[in-house]
C-alpha positions in Angstrom: 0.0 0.0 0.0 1.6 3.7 -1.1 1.4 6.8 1.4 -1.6 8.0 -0.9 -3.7 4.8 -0.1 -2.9 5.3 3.8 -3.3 8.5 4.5 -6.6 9.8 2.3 -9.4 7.2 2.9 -10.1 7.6 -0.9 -10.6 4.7 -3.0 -7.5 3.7 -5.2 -8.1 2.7 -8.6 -8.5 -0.9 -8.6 -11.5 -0.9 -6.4 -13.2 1.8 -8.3 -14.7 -0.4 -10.8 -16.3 -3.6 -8.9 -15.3 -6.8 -11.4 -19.4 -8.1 -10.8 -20.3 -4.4 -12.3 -22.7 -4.5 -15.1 -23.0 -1.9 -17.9 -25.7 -1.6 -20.4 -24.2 0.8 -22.4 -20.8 0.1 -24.7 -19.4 2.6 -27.2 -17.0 2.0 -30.2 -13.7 4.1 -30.3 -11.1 3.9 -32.8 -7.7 4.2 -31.5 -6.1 7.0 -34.3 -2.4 7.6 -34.8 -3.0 10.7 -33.0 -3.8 8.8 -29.6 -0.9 6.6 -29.2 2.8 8.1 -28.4 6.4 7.6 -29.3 6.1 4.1 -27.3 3.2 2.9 -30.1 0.5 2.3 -27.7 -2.5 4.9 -26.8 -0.9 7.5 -24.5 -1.9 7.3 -21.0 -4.2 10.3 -20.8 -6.5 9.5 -23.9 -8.3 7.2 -21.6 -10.0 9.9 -20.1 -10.6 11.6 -23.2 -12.6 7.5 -24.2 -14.4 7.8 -21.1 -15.6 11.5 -21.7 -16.6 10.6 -25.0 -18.4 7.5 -23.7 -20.3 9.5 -21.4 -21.5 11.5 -23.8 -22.9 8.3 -26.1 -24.3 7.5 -22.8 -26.3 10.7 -22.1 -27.5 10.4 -25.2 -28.4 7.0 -24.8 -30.2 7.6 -22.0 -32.5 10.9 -23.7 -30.4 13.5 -21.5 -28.0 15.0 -23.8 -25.8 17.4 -22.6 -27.8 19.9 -24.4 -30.5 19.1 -22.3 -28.4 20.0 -19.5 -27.3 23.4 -20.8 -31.6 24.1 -21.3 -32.0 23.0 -17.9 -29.6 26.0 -17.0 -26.9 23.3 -15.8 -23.3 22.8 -16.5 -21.0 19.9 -15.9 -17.3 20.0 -14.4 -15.0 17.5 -13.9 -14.1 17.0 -10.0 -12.2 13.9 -10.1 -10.8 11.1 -12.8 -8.6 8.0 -11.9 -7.7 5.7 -14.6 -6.2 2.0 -13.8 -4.3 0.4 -16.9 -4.6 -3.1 -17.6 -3.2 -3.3 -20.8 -2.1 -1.8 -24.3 -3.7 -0.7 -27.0 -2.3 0.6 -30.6 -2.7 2.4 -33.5 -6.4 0.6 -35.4 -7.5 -0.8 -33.0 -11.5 -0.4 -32.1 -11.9 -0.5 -28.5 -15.1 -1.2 -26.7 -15.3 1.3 -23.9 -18.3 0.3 -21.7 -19.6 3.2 -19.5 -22.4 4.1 -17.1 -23.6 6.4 -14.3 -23.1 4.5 -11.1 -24.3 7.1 -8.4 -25.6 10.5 -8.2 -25.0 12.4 -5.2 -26.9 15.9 -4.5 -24.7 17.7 -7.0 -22.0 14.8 -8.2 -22.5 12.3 -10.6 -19.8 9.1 -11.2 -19.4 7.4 -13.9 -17.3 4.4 -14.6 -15.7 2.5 -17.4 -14.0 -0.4 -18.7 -11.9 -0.5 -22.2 -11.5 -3.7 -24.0 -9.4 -4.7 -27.2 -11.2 -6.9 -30.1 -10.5 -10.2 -28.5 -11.6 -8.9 -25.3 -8.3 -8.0 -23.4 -9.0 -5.3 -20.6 -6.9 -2.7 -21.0 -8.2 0.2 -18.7 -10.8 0.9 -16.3 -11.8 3.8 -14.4 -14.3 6.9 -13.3 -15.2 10.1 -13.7 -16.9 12.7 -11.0 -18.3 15.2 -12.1 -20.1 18.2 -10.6 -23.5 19.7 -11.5 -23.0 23.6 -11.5 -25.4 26.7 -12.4 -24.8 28.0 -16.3 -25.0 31.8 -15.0 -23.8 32.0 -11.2 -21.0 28.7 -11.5 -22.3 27.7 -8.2 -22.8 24.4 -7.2 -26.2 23.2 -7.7 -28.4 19.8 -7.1 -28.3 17.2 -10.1 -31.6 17.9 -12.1 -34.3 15.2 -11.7 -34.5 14.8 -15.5 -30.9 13.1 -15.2 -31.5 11.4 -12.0 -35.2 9.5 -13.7 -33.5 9.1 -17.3 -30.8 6.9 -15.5 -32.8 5.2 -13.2 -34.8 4.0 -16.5 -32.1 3.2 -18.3 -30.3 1.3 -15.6 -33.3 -0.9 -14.9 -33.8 -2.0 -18.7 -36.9 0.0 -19.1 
């Protein structure tokens, strides 16, 4: 266990992603030249850049886009991101970055993820928090309703 792990009570990576988790939603992403660095495999940091964009299939998914959240006079900040590797990934490949909304607090919301190769290799898994804050004052405010139903629904199949 590192000094982090002691000393802050906050989850580490590996147990942010339970390994009985299920996720309803998956979303394609095609690793480009672009992604990867000098070592050939996607650079460390795109990861999050998978997971933001598979949140945003998944908002869609559920029928609250995040232009629903801009009407609803609501913006959304990142507070927090962790990222475990398990794995590479290169240049062509199509990953399969599964993604959902695991809890909504008053004003957070966490999502979490898990990035597989073709043949099913895990190669990262992780979370996003993010906050819910007002458009015009940047203050924190509670998650709207509309997002809290819309994943409730979606989460139990309906």
């Amino acid at each position: 266990m590192n000094h982090l792990e002691e000393t802050s009570g906050v989850p580490t990576a590996r147990d942010v992603v339970p390994k009985d988790e299920r996720f309803r939603f998956s979303h394609t992403i095609q690793v480009r030249f672009a992604d990867t660095d000098a070592q050939g495999h996607v650079f460390f940091a795109n990861y999050l850049t998978f997971f933001d964009e598979t949140l945003t299939g998944y908002m869609r998914a559920i029928g609250c886009p995040w232009q629903r959240m801009i009407e609803l006079g609501v913006d959304i900040v990142y507070a927090d991101s962790r990222c475990q590797h398990r794995g590479r990934s290169f240049f062509e490949d199509q990953l399969q970055i599964q993604g959902k909304i695991s809890r909504i607090g008053d004003s957070s919301v966490t999502s979490r993820y898990r990035a597989f190769r073709a043949a099913g290799e895990l190669v990262a898994e992780g979370q996003l928090v993010c906050v819910c804050v007002d458009r015009a004052t940047k203050q924190k405010v509670s998650c709207p309703e509309e997002l809290r139903t819309a994943v409730e629904r979606f989460e139990a199949g309906a």
